[in-house]
Every structure is written in C-alpha cells, then in structure tokens.
C-alpha positions in Angstrom: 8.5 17.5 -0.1 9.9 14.1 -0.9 7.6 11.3 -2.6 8.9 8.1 -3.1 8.1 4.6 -4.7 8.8 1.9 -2.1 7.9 -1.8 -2.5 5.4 -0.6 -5.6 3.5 1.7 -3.3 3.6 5.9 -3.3 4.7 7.2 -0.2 4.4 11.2 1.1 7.7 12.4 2.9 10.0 9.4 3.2 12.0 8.6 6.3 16.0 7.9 5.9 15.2 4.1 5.5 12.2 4.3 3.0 14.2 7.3 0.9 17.3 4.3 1.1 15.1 1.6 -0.3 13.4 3.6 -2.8 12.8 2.1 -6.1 12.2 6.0 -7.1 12.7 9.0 -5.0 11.6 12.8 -5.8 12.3 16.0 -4.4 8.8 18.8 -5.3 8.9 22.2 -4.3 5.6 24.2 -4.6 4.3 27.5 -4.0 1.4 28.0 -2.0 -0.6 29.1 -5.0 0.2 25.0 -6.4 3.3 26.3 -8.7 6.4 24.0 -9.4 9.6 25.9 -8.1 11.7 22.5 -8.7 11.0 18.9 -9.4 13.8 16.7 -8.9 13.2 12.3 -9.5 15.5 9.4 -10.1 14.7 5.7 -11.1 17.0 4.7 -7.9 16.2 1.1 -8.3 14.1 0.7 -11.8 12.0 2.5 -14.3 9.1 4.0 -13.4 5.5 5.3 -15.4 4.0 8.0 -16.3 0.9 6.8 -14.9 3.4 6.7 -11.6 5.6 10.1 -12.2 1.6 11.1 -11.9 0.7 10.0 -9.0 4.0 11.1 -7.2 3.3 14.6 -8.1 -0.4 15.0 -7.3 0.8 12.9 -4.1 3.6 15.3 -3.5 1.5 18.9 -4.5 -1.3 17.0 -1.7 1.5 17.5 0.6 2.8 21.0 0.1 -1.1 22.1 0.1 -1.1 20.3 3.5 1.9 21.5 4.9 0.8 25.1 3.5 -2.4 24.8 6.0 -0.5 23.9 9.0 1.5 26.7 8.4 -1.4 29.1 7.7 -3.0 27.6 11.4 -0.1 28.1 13.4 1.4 31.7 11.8 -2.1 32.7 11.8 -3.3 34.9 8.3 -1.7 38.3 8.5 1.7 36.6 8.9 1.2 33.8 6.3 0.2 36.7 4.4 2.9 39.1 4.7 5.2 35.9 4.2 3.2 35.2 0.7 4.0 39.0 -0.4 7.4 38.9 0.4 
C-alpha cells in the first residue's frame, strides 16, 4: 500500500496528486499473516520522525489487514486459503 505525509497529516493510499505533493511518501508490502515483504520511504519534501515513520507503518499494515479482508469476503475462504499456501 502507499502511506504518505501530506500537509502534516498521514494519509492511507494516496491519489496521483496527494503522492505529488507529499512531504513523505512510502511504499509497504505485507503478508496477510502482518509480515514486511518490502518497505520503501523517502523525505520527498522534508525530514520526517520516528514518532511519524510510526504511524505511517501501523497506518499502512491497517491497510494491508483491510485490504486482506476484502479479499478474504469476495474470494470466499477455500480460495483465499489455497492462495495463502501457495
């Protein structure tokens, strides 16, 4: 998922304008079991906390957890299962 800092505020899954504008702008990729695969984030326009690299993550693993239910709901759990094995 991307996570971004725009205007001072966190923001889940950034639009082309926002991901332009960012004053920092990550790239997470989970697992559904919550594992990192790769975390990718620049200071596009300034620094940026640890406090905030922080947030942006839990913001961002939020996402994939969400993203991992819709999935779940829509493959149903035998597929989302086979696809977890794989």
């Amino acid at each position: 998922v991307s996570v971004g800092i725009l205007n001072d505020k966190p923001i889940l899954d950034l639009c082309y304008e926002e991901d332009s504008g960012a004053e920092v702008d990550m790239n997470i990729v989970m697992t559904d079991e919550g594992k990192f695969i790769e975390v990718q984030g620049t200071g596009e326009e300034t620094t940026f906390s640890h406090d905030q690299l922080m947030e942006l993550i839990t913001l961002a693993a939020k996402g994939c957890h969400d993203l991992y239910q819709i999935q779940k709901n829509t493959l149903g759990e035998e597929i989302s299962r086979e696809i977890s094995n794989e």
